[in-house]
ROZAZA-459383 format. One record per atom (N, C-alpha, C): residue number from 1; atom name; x, y, z. Coordinates in steps of 0.05 Angstrom, whole numbers, padded with zeros to 5 digits. Layout:
<rs>
NUM  CA  X  Y  Z
...
</rs>
This chain:
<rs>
1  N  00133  -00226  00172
1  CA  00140  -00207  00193
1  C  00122  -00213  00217
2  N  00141  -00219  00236
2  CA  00118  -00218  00263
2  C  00103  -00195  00276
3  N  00082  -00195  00282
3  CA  00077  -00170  00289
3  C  00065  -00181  00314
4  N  00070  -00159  00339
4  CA  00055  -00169  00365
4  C  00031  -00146  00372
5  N  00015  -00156  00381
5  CA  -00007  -00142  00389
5  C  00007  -00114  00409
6  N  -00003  -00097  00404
6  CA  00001  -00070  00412
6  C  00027  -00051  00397
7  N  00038  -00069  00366
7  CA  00053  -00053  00361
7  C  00047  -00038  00345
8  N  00065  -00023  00334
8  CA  00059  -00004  00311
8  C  00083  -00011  00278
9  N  00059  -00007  00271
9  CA  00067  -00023  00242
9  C  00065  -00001  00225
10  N  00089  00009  00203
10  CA  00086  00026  00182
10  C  00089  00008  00153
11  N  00077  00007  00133
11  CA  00078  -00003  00115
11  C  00085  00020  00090
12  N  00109  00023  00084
12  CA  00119  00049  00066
12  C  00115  00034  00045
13  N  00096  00057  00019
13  CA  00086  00046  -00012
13  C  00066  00025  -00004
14  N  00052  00024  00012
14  CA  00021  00008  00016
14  C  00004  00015  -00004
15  N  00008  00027  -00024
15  CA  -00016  00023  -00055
15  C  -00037  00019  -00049
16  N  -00053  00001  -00059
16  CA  -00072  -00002  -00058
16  C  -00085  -00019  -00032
17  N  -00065  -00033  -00014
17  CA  -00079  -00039  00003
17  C  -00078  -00076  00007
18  N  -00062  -00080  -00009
18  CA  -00060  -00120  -00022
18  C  -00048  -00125  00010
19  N  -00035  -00118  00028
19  CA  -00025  -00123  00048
19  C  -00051  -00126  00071
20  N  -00067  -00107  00065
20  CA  -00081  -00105  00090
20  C  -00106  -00130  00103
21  N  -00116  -00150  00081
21  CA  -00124  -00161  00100
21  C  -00102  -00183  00122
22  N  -00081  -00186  00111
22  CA  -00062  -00200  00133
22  C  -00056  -00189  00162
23  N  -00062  -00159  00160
23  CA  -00055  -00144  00188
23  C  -00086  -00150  00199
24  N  -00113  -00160  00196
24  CA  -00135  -00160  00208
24  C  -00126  -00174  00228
25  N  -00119  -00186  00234
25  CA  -00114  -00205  00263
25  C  -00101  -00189  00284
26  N  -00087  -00177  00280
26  CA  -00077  -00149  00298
26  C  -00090  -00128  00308
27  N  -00118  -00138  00312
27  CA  -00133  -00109  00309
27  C  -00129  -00084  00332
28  N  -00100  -00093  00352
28  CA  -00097  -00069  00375
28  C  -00067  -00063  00363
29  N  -00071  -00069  00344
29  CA  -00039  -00058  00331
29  C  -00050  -00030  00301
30  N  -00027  -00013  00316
30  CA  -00032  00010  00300
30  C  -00012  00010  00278
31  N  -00033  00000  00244
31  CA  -00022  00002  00222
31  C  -00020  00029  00208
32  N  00002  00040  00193
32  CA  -00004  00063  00189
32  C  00021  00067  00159
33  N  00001  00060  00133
33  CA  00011  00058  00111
33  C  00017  00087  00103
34  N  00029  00092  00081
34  CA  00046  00120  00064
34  C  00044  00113  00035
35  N  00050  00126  00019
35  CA  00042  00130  -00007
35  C  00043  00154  -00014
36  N  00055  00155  -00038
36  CA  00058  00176  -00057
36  C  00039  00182  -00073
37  N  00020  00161  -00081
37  CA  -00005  00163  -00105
37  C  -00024  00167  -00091
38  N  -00036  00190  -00093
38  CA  -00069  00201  -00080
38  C  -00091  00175  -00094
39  N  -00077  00170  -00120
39  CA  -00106  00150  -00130
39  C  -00092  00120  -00115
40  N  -00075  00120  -00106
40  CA  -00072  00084  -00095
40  C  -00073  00094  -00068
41  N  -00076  00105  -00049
41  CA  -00081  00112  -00024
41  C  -00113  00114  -00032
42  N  -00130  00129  -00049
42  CA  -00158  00121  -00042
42  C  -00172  00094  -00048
43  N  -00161  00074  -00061
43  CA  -00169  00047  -00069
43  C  -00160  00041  -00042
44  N  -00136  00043  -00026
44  CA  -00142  00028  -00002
44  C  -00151  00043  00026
45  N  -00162  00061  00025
45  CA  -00187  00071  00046
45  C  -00208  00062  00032
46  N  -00223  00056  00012
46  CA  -00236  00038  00010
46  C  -00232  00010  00009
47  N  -00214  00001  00016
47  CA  -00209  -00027  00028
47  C  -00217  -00021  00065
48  N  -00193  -00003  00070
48  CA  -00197  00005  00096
48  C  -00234  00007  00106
49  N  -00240  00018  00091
49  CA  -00274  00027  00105
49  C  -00294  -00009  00099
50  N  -00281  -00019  00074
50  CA  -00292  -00045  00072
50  C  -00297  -00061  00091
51  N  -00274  -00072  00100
51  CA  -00263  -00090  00122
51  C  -00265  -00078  00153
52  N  -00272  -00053  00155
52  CA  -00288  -00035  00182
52  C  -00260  -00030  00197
53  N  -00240  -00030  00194
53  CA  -00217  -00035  00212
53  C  -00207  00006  00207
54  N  -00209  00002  00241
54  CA  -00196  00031  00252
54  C  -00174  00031  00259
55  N  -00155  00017  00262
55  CA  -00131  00009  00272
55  C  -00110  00023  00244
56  N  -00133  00024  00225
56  CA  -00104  00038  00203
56  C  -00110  00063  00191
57  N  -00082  00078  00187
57  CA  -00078  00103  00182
57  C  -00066  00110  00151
58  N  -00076  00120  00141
58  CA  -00061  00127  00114
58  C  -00052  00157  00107
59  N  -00039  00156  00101
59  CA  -00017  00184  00104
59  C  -00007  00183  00072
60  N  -00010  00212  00051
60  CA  00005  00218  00033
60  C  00032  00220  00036
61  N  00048  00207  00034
61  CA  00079  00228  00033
61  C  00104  00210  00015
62  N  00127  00218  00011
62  CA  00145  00206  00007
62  C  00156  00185  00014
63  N  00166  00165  -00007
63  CA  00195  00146  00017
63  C  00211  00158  00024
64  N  00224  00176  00012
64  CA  00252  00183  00004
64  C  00245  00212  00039
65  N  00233  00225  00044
65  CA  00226  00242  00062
65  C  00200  00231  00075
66  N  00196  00214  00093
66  CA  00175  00204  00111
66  C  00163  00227  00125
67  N  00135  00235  00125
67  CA  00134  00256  00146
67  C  00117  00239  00169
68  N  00142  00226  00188
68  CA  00136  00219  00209
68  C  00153  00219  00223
69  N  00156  00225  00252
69  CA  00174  00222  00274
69  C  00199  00201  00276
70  N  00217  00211  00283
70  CA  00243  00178  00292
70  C  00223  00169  00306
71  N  00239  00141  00307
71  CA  00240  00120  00328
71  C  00212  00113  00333
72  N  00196  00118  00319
72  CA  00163  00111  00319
72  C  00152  00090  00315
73  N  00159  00072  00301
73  CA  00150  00039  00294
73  C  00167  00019  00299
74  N  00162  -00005  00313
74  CA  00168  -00028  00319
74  C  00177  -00046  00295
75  N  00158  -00041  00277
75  CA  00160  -00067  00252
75  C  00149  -00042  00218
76  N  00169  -00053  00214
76  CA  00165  -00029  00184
76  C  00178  -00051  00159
77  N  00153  -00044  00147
77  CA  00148  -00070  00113
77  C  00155  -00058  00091
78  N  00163  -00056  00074
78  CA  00171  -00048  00053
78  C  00175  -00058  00025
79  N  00144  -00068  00007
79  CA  00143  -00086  -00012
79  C  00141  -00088  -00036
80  N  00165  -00090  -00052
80  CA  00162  -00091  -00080
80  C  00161  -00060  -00089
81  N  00175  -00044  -00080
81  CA  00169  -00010  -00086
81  C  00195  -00002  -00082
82  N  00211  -00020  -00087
82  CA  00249  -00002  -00081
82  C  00256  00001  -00102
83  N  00252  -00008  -00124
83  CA  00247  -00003  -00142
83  C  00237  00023  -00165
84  N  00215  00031  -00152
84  CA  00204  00055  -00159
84  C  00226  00078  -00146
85  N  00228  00078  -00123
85  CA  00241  00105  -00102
85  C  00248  00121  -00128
86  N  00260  00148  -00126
86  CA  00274  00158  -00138
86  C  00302  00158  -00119
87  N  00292  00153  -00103
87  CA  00333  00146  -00087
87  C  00325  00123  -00066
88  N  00326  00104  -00080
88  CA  00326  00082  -00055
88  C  00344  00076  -00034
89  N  00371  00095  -00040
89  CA  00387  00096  -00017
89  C  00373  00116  00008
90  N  00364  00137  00003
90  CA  00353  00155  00014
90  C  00330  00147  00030
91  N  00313  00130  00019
91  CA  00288  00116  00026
91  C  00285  00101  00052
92  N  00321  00081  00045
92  CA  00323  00063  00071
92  C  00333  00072  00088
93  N  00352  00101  00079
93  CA  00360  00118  00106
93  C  00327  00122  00129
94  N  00315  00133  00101
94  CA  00286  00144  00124
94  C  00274  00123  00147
95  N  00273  00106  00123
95  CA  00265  00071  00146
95  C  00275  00072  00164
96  N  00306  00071  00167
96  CA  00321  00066  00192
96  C  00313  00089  00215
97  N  00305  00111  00210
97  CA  00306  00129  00220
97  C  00282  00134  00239
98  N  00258  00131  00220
98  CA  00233  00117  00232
98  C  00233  00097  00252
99  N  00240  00073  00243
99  CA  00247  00061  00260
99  C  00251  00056  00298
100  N  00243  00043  00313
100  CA  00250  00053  00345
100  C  00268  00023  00341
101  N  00295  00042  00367
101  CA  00324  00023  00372
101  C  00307  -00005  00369
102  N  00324  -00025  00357
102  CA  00309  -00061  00357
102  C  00291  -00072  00340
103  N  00277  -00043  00330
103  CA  00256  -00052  00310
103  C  00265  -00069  00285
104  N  00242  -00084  00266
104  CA  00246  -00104  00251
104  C  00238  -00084  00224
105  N  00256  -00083  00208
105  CA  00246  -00072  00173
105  C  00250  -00107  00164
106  N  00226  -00107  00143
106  CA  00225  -00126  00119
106  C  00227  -00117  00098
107  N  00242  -00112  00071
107  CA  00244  -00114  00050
107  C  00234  -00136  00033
108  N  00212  -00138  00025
108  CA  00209  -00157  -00001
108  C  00208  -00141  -00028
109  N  00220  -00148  -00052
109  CA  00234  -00145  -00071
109  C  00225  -00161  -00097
110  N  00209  -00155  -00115
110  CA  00211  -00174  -00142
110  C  00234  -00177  -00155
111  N  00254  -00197  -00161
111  CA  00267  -00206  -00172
111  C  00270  -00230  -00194
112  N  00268  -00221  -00214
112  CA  00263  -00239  -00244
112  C  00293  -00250  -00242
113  N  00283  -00275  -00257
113  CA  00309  -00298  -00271
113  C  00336  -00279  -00284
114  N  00319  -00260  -00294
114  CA  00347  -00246  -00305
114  C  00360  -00216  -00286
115  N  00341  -00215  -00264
115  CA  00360  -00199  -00250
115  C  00380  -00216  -00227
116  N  00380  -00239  -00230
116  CA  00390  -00259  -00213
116  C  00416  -00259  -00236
117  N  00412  -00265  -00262
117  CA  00433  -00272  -00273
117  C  00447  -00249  -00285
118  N  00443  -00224  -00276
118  CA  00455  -00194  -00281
118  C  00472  -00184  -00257
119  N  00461  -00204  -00241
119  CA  00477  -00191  -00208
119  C  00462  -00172  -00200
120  N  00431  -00165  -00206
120  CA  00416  -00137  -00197
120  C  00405  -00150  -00170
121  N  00406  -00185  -00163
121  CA  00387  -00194  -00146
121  C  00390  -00183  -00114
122  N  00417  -00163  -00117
122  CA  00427  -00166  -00093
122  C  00421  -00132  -00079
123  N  00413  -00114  -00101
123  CA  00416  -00085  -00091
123  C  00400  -00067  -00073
124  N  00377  -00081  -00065
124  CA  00370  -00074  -00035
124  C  00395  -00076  -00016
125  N  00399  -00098  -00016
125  CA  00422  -00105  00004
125  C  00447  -00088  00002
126  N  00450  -00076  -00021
126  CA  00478  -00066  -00026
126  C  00464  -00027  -00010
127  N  00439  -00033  -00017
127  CA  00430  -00003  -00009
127  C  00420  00008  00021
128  N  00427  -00019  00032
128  CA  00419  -00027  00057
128  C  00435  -00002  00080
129  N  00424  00019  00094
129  CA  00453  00032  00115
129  C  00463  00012  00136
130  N  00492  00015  00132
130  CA  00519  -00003  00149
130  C  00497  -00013  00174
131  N  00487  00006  00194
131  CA  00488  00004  00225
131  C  00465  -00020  00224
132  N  00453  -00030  00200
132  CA  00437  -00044  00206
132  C  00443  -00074  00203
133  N  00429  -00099  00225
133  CA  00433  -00120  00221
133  C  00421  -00130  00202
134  N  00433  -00146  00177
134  CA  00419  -00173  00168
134  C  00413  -00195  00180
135  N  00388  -00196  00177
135  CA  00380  -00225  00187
135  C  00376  -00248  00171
136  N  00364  -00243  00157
136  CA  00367  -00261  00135
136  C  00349  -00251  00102
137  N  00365  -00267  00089
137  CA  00351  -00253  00055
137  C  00353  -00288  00038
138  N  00331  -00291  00019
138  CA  00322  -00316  00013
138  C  00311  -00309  -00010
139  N  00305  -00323  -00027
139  CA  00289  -00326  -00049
139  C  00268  -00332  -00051
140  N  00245  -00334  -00068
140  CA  00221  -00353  -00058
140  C  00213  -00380  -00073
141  N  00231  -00371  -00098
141  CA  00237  -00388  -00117
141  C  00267  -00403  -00119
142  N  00271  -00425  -00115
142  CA  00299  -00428  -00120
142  C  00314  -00440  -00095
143  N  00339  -00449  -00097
143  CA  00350  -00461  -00076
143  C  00367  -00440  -00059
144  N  00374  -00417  -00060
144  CA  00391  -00395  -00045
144  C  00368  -00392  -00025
145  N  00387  -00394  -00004
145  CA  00374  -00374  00013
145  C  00406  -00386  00043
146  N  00400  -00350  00056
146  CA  00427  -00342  00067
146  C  00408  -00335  00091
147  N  00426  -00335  00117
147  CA  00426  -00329  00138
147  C  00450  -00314  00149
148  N  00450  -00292  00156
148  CA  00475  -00280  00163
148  C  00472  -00257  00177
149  N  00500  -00244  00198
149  CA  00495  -00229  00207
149  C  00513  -00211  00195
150  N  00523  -00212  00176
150  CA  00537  -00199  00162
150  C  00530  -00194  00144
151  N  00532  -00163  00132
151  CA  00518  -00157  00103
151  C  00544  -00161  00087
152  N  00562  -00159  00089
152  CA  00581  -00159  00063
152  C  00584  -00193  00060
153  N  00586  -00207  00078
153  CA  00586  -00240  00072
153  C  00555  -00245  00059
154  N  00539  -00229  00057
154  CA  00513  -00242  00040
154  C  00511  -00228  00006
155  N  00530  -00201  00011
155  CA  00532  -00190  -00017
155  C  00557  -00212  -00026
156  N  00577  -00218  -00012
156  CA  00600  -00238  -00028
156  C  00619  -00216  -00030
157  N  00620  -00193  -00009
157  CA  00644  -00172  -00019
157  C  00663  -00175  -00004
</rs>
């Protein structure tokens, strides 16, 4: 995800914090992680206080109900936690919503050999709301990888 100096970055399900030394190079960009687990939000304020960086904010709350403003972040990450949601449809509604007009969401996703060969590899995407563009979805392992501006030509529907 690109991030440009002066934006604002939400990282929804930031746990423990494994993301954050990659945002150090941004340091006039306002990161501002969420989390559900009081004990994985304090392992990463102590990351946060480690690494001395004021630029980031950590907030208890939901995916599924963000308590943050529309249209508030530029670039919003979302890693390996779609999974957990209790409504991951609901979750990416909130993303979008968060979101300001243009902004960039990333989804990254663990996907095993056998959710590839179950057809599960695809259900972010299927959970994805209509108004939003695909840009592209890839594997990290493996020879697929799709470029499209179409979500139903990348589901195959």
């Amino acid at each position: 995800m690109n991030i440009e100096h002066g934006d604002k970055v939400l990282e929804v399900s930031i746990g423990t914090g494994s993301n954050i030394p990659y945002y150090g190079r941004y340091t006039d960009a306002l990161i501002v992680g969420v989390d559900l687990s009081e004990a994985m939000l304090k392992i990463c304020s102590e990351k946060v206080i480690k690494y001395g960086w004021r630029n980031i904010e950590l907030i208890q709350g939901c995916a599924e109900y963000l308590p943050i403003r529309s249209d508030s972040f530029e670039r919003i990450l979302i890693g390996g936690a779609i999974s957990y949601f209790s409504s991951p449809k609901r979750a990416l509604q909130e993303v979008e919503k968060v979101a300001e007009p243009g902004g960039k969401i990333v989804i990254y996703e663990q996907i095993t050999f056998l959710d590839r060969l179950l057809k599960k590899d695809k259900i972010p995407l299927r959970l994805t709301p209509e108004k939003l563009k695909l840009v592209n979805y890839s594997y990290l392992f493996g020879k697929t990888s799709t470029s499209s501006n179409s979500l139903s030509k990348a589901l195959n529907v």
